[in-house]
N, C-alpha and C positions, 0 to 999 in steps of 0.2 A: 366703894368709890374712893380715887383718890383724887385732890385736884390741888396742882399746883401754878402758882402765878410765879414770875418774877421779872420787874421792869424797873427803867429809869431811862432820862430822857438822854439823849447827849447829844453834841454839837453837831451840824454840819459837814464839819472835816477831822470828827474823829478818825481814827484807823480804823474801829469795827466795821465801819462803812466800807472799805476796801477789798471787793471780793479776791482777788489776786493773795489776801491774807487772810484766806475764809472768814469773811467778815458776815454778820448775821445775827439776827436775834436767835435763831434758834441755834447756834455753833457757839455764842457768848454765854447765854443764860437760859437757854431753853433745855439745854443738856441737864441742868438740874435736874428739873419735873421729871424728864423722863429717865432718868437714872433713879430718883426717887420713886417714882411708878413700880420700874422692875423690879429695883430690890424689894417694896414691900406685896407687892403680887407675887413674888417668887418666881417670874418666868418670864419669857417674852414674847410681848404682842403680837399677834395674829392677825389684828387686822388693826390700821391708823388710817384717817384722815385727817388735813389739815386744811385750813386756808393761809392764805397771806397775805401782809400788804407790801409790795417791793419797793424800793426809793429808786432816787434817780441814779445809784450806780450797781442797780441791779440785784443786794442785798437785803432779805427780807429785813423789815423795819417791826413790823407786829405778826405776829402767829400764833393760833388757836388750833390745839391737835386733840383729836380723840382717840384714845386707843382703847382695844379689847383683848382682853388677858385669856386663855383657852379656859383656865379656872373661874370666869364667869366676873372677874373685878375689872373693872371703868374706872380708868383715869382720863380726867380733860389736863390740857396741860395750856397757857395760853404766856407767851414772853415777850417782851417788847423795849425797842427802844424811844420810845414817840411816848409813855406813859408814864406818869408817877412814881415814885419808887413803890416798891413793892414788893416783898421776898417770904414768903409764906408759901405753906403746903396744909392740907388738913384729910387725913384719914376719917372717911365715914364707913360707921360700920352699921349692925342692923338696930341697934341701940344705944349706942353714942359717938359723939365726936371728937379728935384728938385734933386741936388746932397747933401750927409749930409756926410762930409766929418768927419773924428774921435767922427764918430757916436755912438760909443760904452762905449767913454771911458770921464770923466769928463774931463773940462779944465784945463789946470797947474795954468792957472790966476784966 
């Protein structure tokens, strides 16, 4: 299983918000997870579903996706801009967990 989050809130009249600039939480930061998904499934998904919640200019604002890898690994993936920050992934395997915590984003050091 893999599951990756990544969020943070942002203004009103940011430019993500701008669909005309593919604006979106999944186009912004949702591409993470699922780029992380693939690479460590080694393949790509067969089947996804998602939901979402849209704002007022039509750009999804939070998104929760499930996807199924043909080799039998689950990754949820969920990104948002309406949330907390947030940037982590964690590989489960059938014996332990590899957590990658400010996964997304360079170190300050």
């Amino acid at each position: 299983m893999i599951r990756s989050s990544f969020s943070f809130p942002i203004e009103p009249g940011d430019w993500r918000l701008d669909p005309a600039r593919g604006g979106g939480a999944l186009w912004d930061v949702g591409c993470y997870g699922i780029s992380t998904a693939r690479f460590f499934a080694g393949a790509e998904p067969e089947s996804v579903r998602a939901r979402a919640r849209f704002g007022p200019t039509g750009v999804d604002l939070t998104l929760t996706a499930s996807l199924g890898f043909p080799n039998g690994v689950l990754a949820s993936i969920d990104c948002s801009f309406e949330q907390p920050f947030r940037c982590v992934f964690e590989l489960v395997g059938t014996r332990e967990v590899i957590d990658v915590p400010d996964a997304y984003l360079p170190p300050t050091k």
